[in-house]
C-alpha positions, 0 to 999 in steps of 0.5 A: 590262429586260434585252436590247439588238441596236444598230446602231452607226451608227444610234447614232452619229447620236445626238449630243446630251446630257441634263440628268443628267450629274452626274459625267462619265465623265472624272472622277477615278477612286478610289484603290483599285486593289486586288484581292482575289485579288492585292492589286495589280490596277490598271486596267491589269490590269482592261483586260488581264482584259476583253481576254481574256474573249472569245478566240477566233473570234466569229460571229453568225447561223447557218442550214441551207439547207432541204435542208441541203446549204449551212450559212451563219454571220455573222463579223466582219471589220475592214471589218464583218461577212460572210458564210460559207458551207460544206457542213455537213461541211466548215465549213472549205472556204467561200465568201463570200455579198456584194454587195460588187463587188470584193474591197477593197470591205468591207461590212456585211452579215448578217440573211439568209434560205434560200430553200425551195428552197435555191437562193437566199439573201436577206441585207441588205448597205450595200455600196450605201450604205457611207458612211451604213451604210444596207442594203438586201435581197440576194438571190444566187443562190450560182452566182458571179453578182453579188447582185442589189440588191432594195430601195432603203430609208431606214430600219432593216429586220431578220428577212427571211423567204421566202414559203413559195412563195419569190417574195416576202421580208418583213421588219420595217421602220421607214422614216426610222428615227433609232433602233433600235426598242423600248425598250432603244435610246438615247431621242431627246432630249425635245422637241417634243408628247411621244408625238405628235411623231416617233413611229416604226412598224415595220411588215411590208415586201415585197419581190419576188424579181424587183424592182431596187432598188425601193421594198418593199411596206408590207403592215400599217398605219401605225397598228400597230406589228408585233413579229414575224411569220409567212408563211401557208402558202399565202403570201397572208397573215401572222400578226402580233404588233402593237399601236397605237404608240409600239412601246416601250411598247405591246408589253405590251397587244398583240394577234394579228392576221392579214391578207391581203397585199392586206386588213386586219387581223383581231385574234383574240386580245386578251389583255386581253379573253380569260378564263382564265390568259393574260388580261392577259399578253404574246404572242410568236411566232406560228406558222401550222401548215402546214394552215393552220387554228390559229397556235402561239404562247408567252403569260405573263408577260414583262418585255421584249420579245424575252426570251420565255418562258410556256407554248405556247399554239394557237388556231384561225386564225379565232379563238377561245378559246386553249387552253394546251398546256403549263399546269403544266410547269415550263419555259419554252419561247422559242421555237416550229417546226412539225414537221407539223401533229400535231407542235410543236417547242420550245426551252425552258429547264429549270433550268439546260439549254437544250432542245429537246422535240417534242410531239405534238398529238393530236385536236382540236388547238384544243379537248380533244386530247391532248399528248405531250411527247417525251423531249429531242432535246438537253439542254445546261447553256449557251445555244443559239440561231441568232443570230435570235430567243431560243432559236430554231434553224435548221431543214431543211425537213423538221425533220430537222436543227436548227443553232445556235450553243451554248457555255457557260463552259468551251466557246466558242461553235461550231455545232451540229446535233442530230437528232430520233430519234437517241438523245443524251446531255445536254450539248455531248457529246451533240450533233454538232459541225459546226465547230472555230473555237476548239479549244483555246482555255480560259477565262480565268475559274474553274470553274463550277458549277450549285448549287441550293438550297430557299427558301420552297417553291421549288427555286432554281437558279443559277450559282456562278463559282469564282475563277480558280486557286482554292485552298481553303486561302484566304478570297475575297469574293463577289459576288452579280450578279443578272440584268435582267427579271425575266421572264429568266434566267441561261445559261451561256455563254462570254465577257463583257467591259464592263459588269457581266461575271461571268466577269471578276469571276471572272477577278478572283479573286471567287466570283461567284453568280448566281442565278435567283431567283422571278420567273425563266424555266427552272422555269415560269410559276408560278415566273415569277409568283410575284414578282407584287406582291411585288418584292423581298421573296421574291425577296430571299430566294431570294438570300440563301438562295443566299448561305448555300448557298455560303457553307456549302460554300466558303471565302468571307468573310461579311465581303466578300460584295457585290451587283450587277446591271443594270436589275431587278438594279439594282432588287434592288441598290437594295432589298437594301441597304435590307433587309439590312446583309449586302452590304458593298459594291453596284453598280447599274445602271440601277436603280429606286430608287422604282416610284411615280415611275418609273411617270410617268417611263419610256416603258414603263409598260404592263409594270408592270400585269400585275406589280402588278395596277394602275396607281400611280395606282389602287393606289399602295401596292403600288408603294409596297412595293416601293421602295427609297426607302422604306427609305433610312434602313435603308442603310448599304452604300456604293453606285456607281450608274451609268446612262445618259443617255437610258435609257427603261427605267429612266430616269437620275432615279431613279439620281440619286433613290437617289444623292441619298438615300443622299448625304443619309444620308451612305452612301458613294456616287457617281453616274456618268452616261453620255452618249449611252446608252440601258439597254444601253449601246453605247460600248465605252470606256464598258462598260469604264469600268463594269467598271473603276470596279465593280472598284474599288469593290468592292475599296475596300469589301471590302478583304482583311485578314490575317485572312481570307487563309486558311481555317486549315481546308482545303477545302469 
C-alpha cells in the first residue's frame, strides 16, 4: 500500500471516470491561506515552495559494465528520457546509448542491461513507435553503429536481463497491456464478468541477440503471473516468483518456481504449505548461486509487492525445507547478489541507514552450516539504490564494485561506488563519489534529524524535519506524517514535491516527524510483525510517544500538532482521530476507514490474511478492532480526505464511508476525489492540488495565535 512506477502514456489511455467523484478537483478552494511560519502564504507561495523541492539535476536507473570500465545513467530531457554513458572517472565526458537515427529525433528510452562481456548493452527505446510510446528492446553494441531494433511488442515490457552466456535477454512482459501491472496503477473501469474478463498476465519474454524486430519468446505460462526473475547460471533455465492471476492480488499467495526455457514449471517452495516462520508469508528476490544447486532469497511479511524486507532465506534448487539465514537480526534486508558460491551480499536497512553487509556461507549451505555477517562495506543515513529494484545495487562481475545512486535530505542524489575490503566510514562521506550534478545545490527545507524513542519494549526510530530558518525563541506546529505499508519505512532522501511532501511542510515552516512505528522495516521481522492483528492500537502508540519525545525537546505548540499520511497512513489518520483528540487537524489519503468492507471491496484482499490471521468472513471481529468506523463518534478533529477514483489498493468507498460519518457527526470535513487515478497518484496538477489544499487545511485548524508565537523561554 505504498509504492507507484507509472508509464505516462499508458495512463493516458485511461479516459473514463467513476461513480465517487463528489467534490471535483475544480471546486472552490477554502479561504485559509495562512501559514504558520508567515501568516501570509497563499497558494501562490505553496506552488513556488514545491517548485523548489527538487532542484538540481535528476537521474534515474544507473549501472557498471561488468568489467566496470562503462558506467550508464537515465536522464530526463524535454523530448523524454535518455541515456548516458562515461567511464566511471570521468562522468563528465559522455556519450548517448539510442535508437534514435538522427539528432532532432527525441525519444524515450531507458530500462537497460550489460551484457557480461561489457561489449553490448540492452535497452528499451519508442524511438520505433513514438507516437503511441510503445518500446521495443535495443541491443548497441557502443562502437558508433546503429542500435539494432530486437523485438517487435504490443504491450508493456520491463527488467530486461542477459543470459549469463550473453545470446538471449529475458524481460517481463504483459502483451496488449492497457495498464501498468499490479495493484498501485489506476483500475480499468468495472465492467463486464469481473475477475474473468480482461485479466492481464505478465509473463517471462526472450529475446535473441540475433533477432530483427521479431516477436520474443513467451517462456512461462499463460496461467502464472511472474513478479520477478533470475537466469540459471548455465543460462537453460530460470527461477521465478509467480502465482495464478489476477497478479495484483495474488502476489501474497505466491510460489518459487523453476523451469527449463523449453519445460514446465517446477514449484518448490509454497509458503502457504511450508512449516515454520515463513508459512503463509511473501517471497521476493530469488537468486541462483553461481554453482547452481541452491536459490537465495528474502521471505516475511510484506504489505506490497516490490517494497521487500524479511530475512534471507536458501533452499536447495531442487526443493526442500528452506532455511533462514538471518532469524532474529534486527534488519531488514531488500535486496539480494551472489558473490561466490560461499558469499551473500545484501542490501539491508538498520534503523535509520541504508547498508550493505556480506556474508559468509559456511558448510552446508541449505542445512546446518555456519553464517558470518561481516562488518558494512557502507552505512548511510539515506536511500540508496540503482533505480532497478528496492535496494538493489549495480555490480562488476566480480562483486568488486557496487554503483548506486544515494541522497538524503541535506545531499541530492549523485552516484556512488563503494568497494568490499576497503575500510569506510559511515555515511555519504564514506563512500566514493563518482559524479558532481548538483555540487552546490542546498535544501530548500529545515534541518533533519534522526530521533529515537522507547515505546512499549521497542526501541522506535524516525525522522524529525526542523522548520526551514528555525528559531528556537519561537513556537511552531507539528505535523505528524505517517508512511504507506505498513511493511515500509521512512529513508532519508532528497526532494518531494505533489502529494503529502514533508520537506515542503518543512520548507512551509512546520516541524514534521515522521516515525517508523511497530510494523515497520529497518529493526527486523519481529518488529515488522509485531502490528499483526493489532492495527492501530500499538503502532498509535509508538506515534505519540514520538510526538512527546519532540515535543520535550523543542519549541512546538501542544495545541497545533497535526496528523497525515497515504494508504496505511491514511488508515492511522483515520484511527488516530477516533482514539485520541491530540491531533487538531488530519489529512488522509487513500485510507481505510472500515477493514470489514474494505476486504470485499479492493482487489487485493489476499494481503490481509497474513495480517489478521483470517479471512472477514471467518474472524470478523478482528477487523472489526481495527476500524476506524467503529469509533466515530469519539471524533472530533476536522478531517480532508482525498482519493482517487479508480484506487484498487484502498478503494475511494471507504473515503467516502469516513466523510460521511464524520459529515453525520457534524466534524469538519470535505472529500475530494480525483478522477482517472489509481493509490499513486500520476497527474502533476492533481499531486500539487493534494499539497495545495492539505496546506490549507492545516493552516485553518492550527491557526498561529499571539500566544504561542514565541517561547518566552529560549531554545531545546
Amino acid at each position: 500500500m505504498s509504492r507507484i512506477s507509472l508509464r505516462k502514456a499508458l495512463h493516458s489511455m485511461l479516459a473514463f471516470g467513476a461513480c465517487f467523484a463528489l467534490v471535483a478537483v475544480t471546486a472552490p478552494r477554502m479561504d485559509a491561506q495562512a501559514a504558520p511560519a508567515s501568516g501570509t502564504t497563499d497558494r501562490s507561495h505553496i506552488e513556488e515552495v514545491l517548485r523548489g523541492l527538487n532542484r538540481g539535476r535528476g537521474f534515474g536507473q544507473v549501472g557498471i559494465s561488468p568489467d566496470d570500465k562503462k558506467l550508464a545513467w537515465i536522464e530526463g530531457g524535454r523530448g523524454g528520457s535518455g541515456i548516458r554513458i562515461a567511464s566511471p572517472s570521468d562522468l563528465a565526458k559522455t556519450e548517448r546509448a539510442t535508437a534514435a537515427t538522427n539528432s532532432d529525433q527525441h525519444c524515450r528510452e531507458g530500462g537497460f542491461a550489460w551484457a557480461p562481456d561489457s561489449k553490448s548493452f540492452a535497452f528499451f527505446s519508442d524511438c520505433a513507435n513514438s507516437a503511441d510510446h510503445q518500446v521495443d528492446l535495443y541491443l548497441s553494441k557502443l562502437d558508433g553503429t546503429p542500435a539494432k531494433r530486437l523485438t517487435s511488442l504490443k504491450g508493456l515490457p520491463q527488467a530486461p536481463a542477459f543470459s549469463p552466456d550473453g545470446s538471449e535477454i529475458a524481460f517481463l512482459y504483459v502483451e496488449g497491456a492497457t495498464r501498468p501491472a499490479g495493484a498501485l496503477a489506476a483500475m480499468k473501469p468495472p465492467s463486464g464478468v469481473i475477475g474473468e474478463d480482461g485479466v492481464e498476465v505478465q509473463r517471462v519474454a526472450v529475446a535473441r541477440v540475433d533477432a530483427e524486430a521479431a516477436q520474443p519468446t513467451l517462456v512461462t505460462p499463460p496461467n502464472l503471473h511472474i513478479y520477478e526473475f533470475n537466469w540459471a547460471p548455465d543460462s537453460k533455465a530460470m527461477a521465478y516468483v509467480a502465482a495464478e492471476p489476477p497478479g495484483e492480488n495474488n502476489w501474497w499467495v505466491a510460489k518459487l518456481y523453476t523451469q527449463t526455457l523449453d519445460g514446465k514449471p517446477k514449484p518448490i517452495l509454497e509458503p502457504e504449505t511450508v512449516s515454520g516462520p515463513l508459512h503463509g508469508l511473501q517471497i521476493a528476490v530469488p537468486r541462483w548461486s553461481p554453482d547452481g544447486k541452491a536459490i537465495a532469497f528474502i521471505g516475511g511479511l510484506m504489505s506490497d509487492q516490490g517494497s521487500t524486507g524479511g530475512d534471507v532465506w536458501i533452499v536447495s534448487s531442487d526443493g526442500g525445507q528452506p532455511r533462514d539465514l538471518t532469524q532474529g537480526r534486527p534488519t531488514s534486508p531488500a535486496w539480494i547478489a551472489w558473490g561466490s558460491n560461499d558469499y551473500l551480499f545484501v542490501s539491508e536497512l538498520a534503523g535509520g541507514n541504508s547498508q550493505l553487509i556480506r556474508y559468509k556461507l559456511s558448510g552446508d549451505r541449505t542445512g546446518s552450516g555456519q553464517v558470518t555477517f561481516g562488518s558494512p562495506i557502507f552505512s548511510i543515513p539515506g536511500s540508496v539504490g540503482d533505480g532497478r529494484m528496492e535496494m538493489s545495487l549495480s555490480s562488476t562481475a566480480d562483486r568488486s564494485m557496487f554503483v548506486f545512486g544515494a541522497s538524503n535530505f541535506e545531499h541530492p542524489r549523485e552516484i556512488y561506488a563503494a568497494k568490499p575490503g576497503i575500510v569506510m566510514t559511515s555515511g555519504l562521506e564514506g563512500v566514493m563519489q563518482l559524479s558532481h550534478f548538483n555540487d552546490g545545490v542546498q535544501p530548500a527545507w529545515g534541518k533533519a534529524e534522526s530521533v529515537s524513542w522507547k515505546s512499549g519494549g521497542f526501541r522506535v526510530q524516525g525522522w524529525l524535519l526542523l522548520p526551514k530558518d528555525y528559531d528556537p525563541n519561537k513556537k511552531y506546529p507539528l505535523i505528524v506524517e505517517v508512511h504507506g505499508g505498513p511493511a515500509a519505512a521512512v529513508v532519508a532522501r532528497w526532494g518531494g514535491g505533489g502529494g503529502l511532501s514533508s520537506t515542503a511542510f518543512s520548507a512551509l515552516g512546520y516541524f514534521v516527524l515522521e516515525p517508523n512505528p511497530r510494523g515497520s522495516y529497518g529493526q527486523g521481522e519481529a518488529f515488522t510483525q509485531a502490528n499483526r492483528k493489532d492495527f492501530g492500537y500499538g503502532d498509535l502508540r509508538d506515534i505519540l510517544a514520538g510526538v512527546d519525545t519532540v515535543l520535550a525537546k523543542y519549541p512546538i505548540d501542544p495545541q497545533r500538532v497535526g496528523i497525515t499520511g497515504w494508504s496505511y497512513g491514511g488508515f492511522m489518520t483515520m484511527f488516530a482521530v477516533t482514539q485520541t483528540n491530540r491531533f487538531k487537524a488530519a489529512v488522509s489519503g487513500a485510507g481505510l476507514s472500515n477493514w470489514q468492507s474494505y476486504y470485499g471491496e479492493n482487489s487485493i484482499n489476499q494481503w490481509m490474511i497474513p495480517y489478521f490471521g483470517a479471512s472477514v468472513y471467518d474472524d470478523p471481529a478482528v477487523y472489526a478492532k481495527s476500524s476506524a468506523i467503529n469509533y466515530i463518534k469519539q471524533a472530533h478533529t476536522p478531517t480532508l480526505v482525498v482519493v482517487g477514483d479508480r484506487d484498487g489498493e484502498c478503494p475511494a468507498p471507504q473515503s467516502y464511508e469516513f466523510w460521511h460519518a464524520l459529515r453525520d457527526e457534524h466534524v469538519p470535513t470535505q472529500l475530494v476525489v480525483y478522477p482517472n487515478e489509481g493509490h499513486g497518484f500520476v497527474n502533476p496538477e492533481h499531486r500539487r492540488d493534494v499539497m495545495d489544499r492539505a496546506v490549507e487545511w492545516f493552516a485553518k485548524y492550527m491557526p498561529a495565535t499571539p500566544a504561542s508565537s514565541d517561547t518566552g523561554a529560549g531554545s531545546h
